[in-house]
PyMOL Python script that loads the backbone (N, CA, C, O; Angstrom):
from pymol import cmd

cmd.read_pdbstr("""\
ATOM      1  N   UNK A   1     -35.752  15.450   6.083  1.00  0.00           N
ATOM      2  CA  UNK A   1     -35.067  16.621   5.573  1.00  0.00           C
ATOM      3  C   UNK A   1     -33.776  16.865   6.346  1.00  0.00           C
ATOM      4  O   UNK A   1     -32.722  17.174   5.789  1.00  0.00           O
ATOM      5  N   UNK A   2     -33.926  16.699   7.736  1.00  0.00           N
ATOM      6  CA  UNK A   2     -32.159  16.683   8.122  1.00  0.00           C
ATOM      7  C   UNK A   2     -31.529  15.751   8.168  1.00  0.00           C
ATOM      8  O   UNK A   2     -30.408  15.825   8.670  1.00  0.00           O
ATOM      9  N   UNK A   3     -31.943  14.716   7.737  1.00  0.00           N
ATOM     10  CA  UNK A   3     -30.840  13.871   7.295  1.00  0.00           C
ATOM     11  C   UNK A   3     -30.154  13.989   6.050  1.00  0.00           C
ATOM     12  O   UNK A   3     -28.970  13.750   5.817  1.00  0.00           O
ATOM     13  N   UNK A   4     -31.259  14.483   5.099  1.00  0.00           N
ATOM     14  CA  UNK A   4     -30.557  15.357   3.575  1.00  0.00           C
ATOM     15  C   UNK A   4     -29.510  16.631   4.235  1.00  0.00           C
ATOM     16  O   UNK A   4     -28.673  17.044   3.432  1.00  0.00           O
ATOM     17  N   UNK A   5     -29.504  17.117   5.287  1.00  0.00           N
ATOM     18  CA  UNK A   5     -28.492  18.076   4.992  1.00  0.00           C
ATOM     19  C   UNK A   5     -27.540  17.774   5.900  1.00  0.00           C
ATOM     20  O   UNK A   5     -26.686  18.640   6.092  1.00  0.00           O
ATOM     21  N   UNK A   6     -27.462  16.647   6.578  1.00  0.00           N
ATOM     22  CA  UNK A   6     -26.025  15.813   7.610  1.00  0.00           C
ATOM     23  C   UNK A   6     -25.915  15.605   6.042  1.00  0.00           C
ATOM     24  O   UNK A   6     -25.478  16.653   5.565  1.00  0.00           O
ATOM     25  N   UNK A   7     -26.107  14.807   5.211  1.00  0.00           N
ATOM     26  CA  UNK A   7     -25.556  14.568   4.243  1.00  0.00           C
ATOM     27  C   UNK A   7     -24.962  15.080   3.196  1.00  0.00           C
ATOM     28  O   UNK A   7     -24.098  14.470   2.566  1.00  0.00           O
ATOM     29  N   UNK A   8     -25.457  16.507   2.850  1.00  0.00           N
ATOM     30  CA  UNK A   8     -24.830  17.297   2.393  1.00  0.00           C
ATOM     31  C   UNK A   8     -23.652  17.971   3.015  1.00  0.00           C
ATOM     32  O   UNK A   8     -22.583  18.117   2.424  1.00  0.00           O
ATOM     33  N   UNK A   9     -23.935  18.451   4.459  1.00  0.00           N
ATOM     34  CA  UNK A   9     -22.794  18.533   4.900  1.00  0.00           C
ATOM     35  C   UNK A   9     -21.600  17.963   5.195  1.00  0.00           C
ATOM     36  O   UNK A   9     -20.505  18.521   5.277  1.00  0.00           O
ATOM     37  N   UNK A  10     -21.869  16.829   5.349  1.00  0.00           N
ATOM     38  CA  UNK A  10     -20.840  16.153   5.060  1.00  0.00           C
ATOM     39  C   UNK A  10     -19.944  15.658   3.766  1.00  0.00           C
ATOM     40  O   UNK A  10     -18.757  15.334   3.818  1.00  0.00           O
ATOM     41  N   UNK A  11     -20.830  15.675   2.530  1.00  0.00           N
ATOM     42  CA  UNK A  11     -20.026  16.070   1.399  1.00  0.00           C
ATOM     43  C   UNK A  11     -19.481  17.526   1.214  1.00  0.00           C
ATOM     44  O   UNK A  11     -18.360  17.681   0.731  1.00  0.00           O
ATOM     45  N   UNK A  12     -20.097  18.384   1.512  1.00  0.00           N
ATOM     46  CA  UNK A  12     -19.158  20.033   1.627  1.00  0.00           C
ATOM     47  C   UNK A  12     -17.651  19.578   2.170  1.00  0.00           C
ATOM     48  O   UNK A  12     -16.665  19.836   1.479  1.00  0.00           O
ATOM     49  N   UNK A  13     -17.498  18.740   3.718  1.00  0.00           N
ATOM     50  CA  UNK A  13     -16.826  18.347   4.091  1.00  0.00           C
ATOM     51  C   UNK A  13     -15.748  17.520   3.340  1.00  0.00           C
ATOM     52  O   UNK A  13     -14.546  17.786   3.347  1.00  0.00           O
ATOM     53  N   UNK A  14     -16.228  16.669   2.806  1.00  0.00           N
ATOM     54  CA  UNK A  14     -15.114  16.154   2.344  1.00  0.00           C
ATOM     55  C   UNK A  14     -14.718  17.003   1.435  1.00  0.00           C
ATOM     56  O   UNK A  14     -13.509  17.229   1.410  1.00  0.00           O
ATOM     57  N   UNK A  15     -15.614  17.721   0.428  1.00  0.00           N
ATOM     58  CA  UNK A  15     -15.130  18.459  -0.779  1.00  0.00           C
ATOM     59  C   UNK A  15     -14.032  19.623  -0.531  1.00  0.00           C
ATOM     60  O   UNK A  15     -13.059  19.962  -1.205  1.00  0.00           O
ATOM     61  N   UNK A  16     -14.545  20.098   0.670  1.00  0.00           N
ATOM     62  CA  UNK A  16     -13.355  20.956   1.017  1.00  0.00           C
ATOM     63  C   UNK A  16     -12.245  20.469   0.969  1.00  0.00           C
ATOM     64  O   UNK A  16     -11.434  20.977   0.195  1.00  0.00           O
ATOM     65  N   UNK A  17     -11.851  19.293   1.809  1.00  0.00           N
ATOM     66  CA  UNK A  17     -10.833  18.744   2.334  1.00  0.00           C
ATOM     67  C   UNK A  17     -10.254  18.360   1.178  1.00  0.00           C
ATOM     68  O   UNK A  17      -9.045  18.592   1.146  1.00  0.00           O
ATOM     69  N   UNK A  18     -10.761  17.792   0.110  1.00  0.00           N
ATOM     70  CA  UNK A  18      -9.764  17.352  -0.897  1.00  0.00           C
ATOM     71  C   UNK A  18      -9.364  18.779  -1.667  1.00  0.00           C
ATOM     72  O   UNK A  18      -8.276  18.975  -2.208  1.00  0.00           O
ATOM     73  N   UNK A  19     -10.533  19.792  -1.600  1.00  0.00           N
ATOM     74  CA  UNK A  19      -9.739  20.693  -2.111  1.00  0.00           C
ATOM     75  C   UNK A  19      -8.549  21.463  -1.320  1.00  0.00           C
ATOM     76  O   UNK A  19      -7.739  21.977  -2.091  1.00  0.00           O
ATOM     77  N   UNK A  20      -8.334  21.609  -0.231  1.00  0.00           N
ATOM     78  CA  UNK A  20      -7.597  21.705   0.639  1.00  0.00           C
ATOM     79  C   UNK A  20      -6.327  21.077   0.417  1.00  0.00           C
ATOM     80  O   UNK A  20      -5.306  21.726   0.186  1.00  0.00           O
ATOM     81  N   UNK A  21      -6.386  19.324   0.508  1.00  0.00           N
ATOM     82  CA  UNK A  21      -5.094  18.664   0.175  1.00  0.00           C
ATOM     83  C   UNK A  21      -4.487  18.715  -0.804  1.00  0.00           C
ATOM     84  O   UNK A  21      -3.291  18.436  -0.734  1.00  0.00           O
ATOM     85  N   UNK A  22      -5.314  19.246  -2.630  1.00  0.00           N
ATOM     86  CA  UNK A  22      -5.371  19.404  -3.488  1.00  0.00           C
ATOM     87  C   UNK A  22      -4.163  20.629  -3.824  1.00  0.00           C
ATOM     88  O   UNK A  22      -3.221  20.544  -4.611  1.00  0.00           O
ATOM     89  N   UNK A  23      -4.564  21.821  -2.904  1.00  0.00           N
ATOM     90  CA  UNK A  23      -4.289  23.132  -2.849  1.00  0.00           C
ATOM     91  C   UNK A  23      -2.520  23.291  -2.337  1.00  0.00           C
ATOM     92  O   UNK A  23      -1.599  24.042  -2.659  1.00  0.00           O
ATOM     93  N   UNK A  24      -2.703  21.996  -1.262  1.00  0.00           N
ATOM     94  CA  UNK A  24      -1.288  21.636  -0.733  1.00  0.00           C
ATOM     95  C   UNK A  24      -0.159  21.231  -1.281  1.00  0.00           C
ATOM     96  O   UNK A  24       0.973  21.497  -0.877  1.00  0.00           O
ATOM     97  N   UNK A  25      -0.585  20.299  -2.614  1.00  0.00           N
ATOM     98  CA  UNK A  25       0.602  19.669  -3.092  1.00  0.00           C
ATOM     99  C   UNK A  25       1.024  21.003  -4.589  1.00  0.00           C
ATOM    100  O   UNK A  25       2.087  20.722  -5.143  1.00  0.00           O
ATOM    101  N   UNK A  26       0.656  21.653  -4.886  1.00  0.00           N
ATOM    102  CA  UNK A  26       0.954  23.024  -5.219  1.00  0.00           C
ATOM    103  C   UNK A  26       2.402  23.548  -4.887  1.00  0.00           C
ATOM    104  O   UNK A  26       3.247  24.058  -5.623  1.00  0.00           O
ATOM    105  N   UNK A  27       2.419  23.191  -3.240  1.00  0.00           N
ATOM    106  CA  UNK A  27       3.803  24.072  -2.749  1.00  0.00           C
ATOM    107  C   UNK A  27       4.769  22.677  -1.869  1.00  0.00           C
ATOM    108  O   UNK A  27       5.625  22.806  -0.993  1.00  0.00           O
ATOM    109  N   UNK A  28       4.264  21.472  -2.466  1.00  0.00           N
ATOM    110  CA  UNK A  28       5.187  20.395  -2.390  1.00  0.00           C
ATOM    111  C   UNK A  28       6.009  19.457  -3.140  1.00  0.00           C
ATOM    112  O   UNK A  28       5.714  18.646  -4.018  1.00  0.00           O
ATOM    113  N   UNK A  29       6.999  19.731  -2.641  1.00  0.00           N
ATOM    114  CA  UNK A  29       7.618  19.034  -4.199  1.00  0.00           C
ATOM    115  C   UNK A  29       8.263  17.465  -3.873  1.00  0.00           C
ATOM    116  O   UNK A  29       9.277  17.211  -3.224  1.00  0.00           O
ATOM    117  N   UNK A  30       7.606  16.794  -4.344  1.00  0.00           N
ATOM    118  CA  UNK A  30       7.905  15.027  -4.573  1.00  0.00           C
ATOM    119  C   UNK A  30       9.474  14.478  -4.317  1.00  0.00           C
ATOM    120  O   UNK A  30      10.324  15.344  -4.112  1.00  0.00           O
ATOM    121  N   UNK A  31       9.630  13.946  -4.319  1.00  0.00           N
ATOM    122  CA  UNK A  31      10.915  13.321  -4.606  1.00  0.00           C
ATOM    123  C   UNK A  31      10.857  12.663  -6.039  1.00  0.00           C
ATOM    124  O   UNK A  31      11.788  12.749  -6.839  1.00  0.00           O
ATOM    125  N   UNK A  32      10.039  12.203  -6.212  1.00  0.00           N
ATOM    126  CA  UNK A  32       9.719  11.979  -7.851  1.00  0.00           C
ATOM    127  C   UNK A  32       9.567  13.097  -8.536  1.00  0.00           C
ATOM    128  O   UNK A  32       8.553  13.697  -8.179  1.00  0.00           O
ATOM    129  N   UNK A  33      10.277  13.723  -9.539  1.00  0.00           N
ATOM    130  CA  UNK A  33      10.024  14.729 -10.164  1.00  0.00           C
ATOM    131  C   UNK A  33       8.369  14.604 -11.141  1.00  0.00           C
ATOM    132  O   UNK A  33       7.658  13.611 -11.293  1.00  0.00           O
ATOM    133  N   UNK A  34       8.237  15.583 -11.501  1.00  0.00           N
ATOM    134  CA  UNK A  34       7.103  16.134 -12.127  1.00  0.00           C
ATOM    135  C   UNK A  34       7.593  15.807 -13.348  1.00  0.00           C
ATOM    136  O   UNK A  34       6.579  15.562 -14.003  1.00  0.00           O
ATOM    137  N   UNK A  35       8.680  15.633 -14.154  1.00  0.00           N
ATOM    138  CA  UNK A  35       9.000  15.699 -15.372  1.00  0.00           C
ATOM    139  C   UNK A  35       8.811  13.719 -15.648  1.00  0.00           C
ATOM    140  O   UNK A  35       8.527  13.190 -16.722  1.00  0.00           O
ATOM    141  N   UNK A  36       9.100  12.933 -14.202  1.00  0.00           N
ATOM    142  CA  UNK A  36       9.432  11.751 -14.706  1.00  0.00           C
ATOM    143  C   UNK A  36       8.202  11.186 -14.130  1.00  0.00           C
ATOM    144  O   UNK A  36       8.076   9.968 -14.261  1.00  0.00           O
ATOM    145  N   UNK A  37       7.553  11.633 -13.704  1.00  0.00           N
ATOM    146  CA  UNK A  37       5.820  11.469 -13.574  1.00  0.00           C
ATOM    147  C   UNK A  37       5.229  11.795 -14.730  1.00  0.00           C
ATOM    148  O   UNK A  37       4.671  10.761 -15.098  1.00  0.00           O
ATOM    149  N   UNK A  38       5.007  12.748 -15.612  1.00  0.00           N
ATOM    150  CA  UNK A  38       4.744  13.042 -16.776  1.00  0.00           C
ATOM    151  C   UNK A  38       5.515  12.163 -18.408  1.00  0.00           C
ATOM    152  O   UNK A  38       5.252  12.302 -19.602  1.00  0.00           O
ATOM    153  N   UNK A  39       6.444  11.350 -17.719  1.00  0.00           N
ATOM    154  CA  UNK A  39       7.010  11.079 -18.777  1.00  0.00           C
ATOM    155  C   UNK A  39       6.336   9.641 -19.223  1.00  0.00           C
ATOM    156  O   UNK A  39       6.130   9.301 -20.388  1.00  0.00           O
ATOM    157  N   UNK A  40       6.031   8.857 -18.018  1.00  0.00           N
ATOM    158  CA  UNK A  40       5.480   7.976 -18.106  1.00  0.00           C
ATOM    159  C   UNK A  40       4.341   7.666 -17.886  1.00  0.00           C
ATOM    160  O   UNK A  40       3.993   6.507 -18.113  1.00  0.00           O
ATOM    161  N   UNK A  41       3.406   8.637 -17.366  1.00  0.00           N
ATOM    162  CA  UNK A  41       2.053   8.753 -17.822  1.00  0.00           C
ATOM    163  C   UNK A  41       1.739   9.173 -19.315  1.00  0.00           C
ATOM    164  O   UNK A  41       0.777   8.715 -19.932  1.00  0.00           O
ATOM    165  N   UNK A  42       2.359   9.802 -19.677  1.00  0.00           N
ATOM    166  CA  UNK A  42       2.522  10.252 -21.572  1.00  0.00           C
ATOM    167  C   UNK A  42       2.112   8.768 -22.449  1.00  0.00           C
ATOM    168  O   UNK A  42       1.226   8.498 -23.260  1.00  0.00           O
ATOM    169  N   UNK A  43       3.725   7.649 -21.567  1.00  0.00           N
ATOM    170  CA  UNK A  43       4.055   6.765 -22.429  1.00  0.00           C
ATOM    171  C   UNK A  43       2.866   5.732 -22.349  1.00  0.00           C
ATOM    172  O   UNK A  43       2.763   5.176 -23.443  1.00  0.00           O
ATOM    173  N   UNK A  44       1.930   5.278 -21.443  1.00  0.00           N
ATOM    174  CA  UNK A  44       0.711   5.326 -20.928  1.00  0.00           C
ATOM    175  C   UNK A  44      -0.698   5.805 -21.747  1.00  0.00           C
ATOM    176  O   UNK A  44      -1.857   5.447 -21.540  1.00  0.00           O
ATOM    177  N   UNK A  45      -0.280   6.538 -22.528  1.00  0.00           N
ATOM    178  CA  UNK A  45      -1.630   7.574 -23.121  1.00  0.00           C
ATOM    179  C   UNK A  45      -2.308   8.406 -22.225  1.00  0.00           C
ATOM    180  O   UNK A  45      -3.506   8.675 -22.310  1.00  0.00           O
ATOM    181  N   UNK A  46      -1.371   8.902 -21.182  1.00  0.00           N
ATOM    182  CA  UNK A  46      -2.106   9.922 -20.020  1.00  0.00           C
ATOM    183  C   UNK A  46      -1.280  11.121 -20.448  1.00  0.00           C
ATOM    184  O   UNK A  46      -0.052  11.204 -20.425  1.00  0.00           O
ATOM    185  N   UNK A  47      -2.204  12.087 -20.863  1.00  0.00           N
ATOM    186  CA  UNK A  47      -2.032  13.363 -20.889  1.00  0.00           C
ATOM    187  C   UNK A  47      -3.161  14.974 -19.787  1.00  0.00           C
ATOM    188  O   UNK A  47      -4.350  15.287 -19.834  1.00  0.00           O
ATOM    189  N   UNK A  48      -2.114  15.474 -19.071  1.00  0.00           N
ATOM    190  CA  UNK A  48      -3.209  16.176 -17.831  1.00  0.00           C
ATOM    191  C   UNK A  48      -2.118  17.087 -17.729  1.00  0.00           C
ATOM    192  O   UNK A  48      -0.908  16.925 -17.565  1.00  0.00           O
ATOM    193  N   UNK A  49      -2.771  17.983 -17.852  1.00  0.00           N
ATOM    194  CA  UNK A  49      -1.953  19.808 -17.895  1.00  0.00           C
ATOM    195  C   UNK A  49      -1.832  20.087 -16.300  1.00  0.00           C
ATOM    196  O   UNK A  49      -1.055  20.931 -15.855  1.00  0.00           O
ATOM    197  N   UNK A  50      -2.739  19.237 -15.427  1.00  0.00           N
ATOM    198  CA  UNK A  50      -2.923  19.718 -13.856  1.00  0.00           C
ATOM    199  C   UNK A  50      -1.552  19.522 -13.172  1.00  0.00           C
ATOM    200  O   UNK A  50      -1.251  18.339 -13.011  1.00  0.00           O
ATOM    201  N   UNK A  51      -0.761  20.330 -12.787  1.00  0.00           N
ATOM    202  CA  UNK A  51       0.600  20.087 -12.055  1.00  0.00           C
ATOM    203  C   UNK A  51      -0.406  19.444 -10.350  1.00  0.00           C
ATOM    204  O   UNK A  51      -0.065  18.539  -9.588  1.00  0.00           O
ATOM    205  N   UNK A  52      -1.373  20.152 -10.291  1.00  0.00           N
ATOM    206  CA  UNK A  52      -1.274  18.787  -8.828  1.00  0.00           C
ATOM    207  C   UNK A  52      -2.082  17.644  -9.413  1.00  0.00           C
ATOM    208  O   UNK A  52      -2.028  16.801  -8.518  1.00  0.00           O
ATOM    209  N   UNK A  53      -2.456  17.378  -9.928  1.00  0.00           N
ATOM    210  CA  UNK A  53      -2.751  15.524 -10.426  1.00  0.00           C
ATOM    211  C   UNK A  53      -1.273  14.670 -10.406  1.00  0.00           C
ATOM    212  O   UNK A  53      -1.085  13.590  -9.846  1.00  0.00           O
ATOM    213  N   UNK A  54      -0.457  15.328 -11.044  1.00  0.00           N
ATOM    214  CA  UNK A  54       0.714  15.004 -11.182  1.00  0.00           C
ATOM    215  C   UNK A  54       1.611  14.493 -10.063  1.00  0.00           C
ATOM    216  O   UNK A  54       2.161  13.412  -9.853  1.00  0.00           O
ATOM    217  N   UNK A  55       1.548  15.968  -9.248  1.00  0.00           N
ATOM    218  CA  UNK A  55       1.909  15.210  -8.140  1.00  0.00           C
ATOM    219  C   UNK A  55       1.053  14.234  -7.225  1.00  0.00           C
ATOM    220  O   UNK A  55       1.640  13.344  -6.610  1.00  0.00           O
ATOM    221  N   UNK A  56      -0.026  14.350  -7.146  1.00  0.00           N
ATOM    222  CA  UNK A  56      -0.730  13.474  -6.704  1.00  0.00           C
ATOM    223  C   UNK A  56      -0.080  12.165  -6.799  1.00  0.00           C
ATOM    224  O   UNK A  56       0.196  11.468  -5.823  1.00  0.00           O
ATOM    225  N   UNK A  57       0.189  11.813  -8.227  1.00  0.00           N
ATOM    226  CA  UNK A  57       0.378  10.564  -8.577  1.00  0.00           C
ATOM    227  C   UNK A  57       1.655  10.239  -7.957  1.00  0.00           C
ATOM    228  O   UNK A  57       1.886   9.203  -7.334  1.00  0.00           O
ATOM    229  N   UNK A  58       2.726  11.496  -8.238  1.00  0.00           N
ATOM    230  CA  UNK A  58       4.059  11.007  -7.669  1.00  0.00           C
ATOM    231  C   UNK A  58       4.148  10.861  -5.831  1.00  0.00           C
ATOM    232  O   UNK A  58       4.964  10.294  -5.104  1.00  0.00           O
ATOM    233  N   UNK A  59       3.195  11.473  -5.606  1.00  0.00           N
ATOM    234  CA  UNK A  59       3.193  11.171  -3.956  1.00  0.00           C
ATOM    235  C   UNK A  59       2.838   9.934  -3.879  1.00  0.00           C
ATOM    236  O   UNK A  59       3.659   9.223  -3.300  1.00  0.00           O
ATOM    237  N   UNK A  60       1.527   9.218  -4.411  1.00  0.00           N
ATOM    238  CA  UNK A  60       0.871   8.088  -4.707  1.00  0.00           C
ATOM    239  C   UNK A  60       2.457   6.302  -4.662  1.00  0.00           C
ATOM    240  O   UNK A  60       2.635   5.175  -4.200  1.00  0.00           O
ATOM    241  N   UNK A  61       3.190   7.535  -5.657  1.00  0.00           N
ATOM    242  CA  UNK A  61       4.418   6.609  -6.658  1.00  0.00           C
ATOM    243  C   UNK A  61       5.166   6.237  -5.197  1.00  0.00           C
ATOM    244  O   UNK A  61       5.230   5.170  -4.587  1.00  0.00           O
ATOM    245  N   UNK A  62       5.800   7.809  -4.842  1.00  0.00           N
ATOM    246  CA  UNK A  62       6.838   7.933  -3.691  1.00  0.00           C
ATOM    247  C   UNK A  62       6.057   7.025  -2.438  1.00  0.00           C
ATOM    248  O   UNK A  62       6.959   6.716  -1.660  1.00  0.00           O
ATOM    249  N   UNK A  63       4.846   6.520  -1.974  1.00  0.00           N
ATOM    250  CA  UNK A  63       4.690   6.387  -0.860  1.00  0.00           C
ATOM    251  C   UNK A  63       4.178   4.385  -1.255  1.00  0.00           C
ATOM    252  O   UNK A  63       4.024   3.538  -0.376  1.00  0.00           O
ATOM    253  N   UNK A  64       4.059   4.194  -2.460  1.00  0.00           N
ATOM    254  CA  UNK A  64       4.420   2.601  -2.873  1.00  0.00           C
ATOM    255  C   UNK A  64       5.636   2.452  -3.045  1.00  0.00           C
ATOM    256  O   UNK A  64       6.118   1.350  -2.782  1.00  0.00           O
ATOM    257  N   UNK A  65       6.458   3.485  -3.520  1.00  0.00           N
ATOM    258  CA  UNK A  65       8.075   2.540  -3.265  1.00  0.00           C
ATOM    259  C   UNK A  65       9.008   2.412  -2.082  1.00  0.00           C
ATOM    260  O   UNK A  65      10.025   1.727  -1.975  1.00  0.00           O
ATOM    261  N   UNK A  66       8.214   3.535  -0.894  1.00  0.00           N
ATOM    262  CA  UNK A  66       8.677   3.441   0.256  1.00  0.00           C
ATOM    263  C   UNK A  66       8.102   2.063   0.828  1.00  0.00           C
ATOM    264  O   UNK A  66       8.760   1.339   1.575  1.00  0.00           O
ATOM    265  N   UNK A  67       6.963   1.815   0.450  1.00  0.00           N
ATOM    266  CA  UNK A  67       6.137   0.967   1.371  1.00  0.00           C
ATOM    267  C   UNK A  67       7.295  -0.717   0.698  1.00  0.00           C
ATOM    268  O   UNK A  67       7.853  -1.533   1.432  1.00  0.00           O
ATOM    269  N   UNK A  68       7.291  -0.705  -0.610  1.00  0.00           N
ATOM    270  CA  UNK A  68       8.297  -2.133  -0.822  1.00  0.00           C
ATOM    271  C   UNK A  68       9.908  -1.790  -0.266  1.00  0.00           C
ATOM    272  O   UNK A  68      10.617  -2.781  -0.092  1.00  0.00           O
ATOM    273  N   UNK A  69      10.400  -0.682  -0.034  1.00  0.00           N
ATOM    274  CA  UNK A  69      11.668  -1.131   0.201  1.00  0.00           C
ATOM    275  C   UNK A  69      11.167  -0.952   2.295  1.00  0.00           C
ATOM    276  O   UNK A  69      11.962  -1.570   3.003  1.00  0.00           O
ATOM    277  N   UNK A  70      10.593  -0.582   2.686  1.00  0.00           N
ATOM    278  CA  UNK A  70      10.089  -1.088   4.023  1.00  0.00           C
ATOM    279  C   UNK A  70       9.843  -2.918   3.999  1.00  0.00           C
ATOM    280  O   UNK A  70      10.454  -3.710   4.716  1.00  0.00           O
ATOM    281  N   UNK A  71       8.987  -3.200   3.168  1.00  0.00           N
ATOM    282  CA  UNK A  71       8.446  -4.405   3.532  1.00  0.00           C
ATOM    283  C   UNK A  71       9.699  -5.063   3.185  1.00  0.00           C
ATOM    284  O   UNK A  71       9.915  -6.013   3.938  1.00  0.00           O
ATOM    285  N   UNK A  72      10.644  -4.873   2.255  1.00  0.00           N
ATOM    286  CA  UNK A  72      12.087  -5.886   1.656  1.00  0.00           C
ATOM    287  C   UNK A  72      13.421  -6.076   2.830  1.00  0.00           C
ATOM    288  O   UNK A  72      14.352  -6.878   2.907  1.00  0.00           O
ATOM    289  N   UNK A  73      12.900  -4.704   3.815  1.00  0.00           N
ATOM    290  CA  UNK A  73      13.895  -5.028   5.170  1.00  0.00           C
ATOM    291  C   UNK A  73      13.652  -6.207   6.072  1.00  0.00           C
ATOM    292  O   UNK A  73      14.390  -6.407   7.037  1.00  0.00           O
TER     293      UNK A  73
END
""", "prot")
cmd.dss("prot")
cmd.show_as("cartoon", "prot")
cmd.util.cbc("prot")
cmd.orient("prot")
């Protein structure tokens, strides 16, 4: 039985935390806009009303195109 609730607690844990990071990108704004993240998830067949999924993705976007023009130096 306490190993069922290290385990639960530790999913509370993470659940927070993503809701937490979740909660964050709310009051962050991308360098990839939201409009050109949406434009091409559309073209895609992705449609999601969530402004932080969105950014999610464009942070996701912004931190693979940093990572190739790093690796191209």
């Amino acid at each position: 039985m306490n190993q069922n609730q290290g385990c639960n607690n530790a999913r509370h844990d993470d659940d927070s935390a993503l809701t937490d990071f979740l909660a964050s990108l709310i009051n962050y704004t991308p360098t990839i806009s939201n409009e050109l993240v949406e434009h091409y998830l559309g073209k895609s067949g992705f449609q999601c009303p969530d402004v932080r999924l969105i950014r999610l993705v464009a942070v996701a976007t912004q931190k693979f195109v940093a990572e190739v023009a790093s690796d191209a130096l």
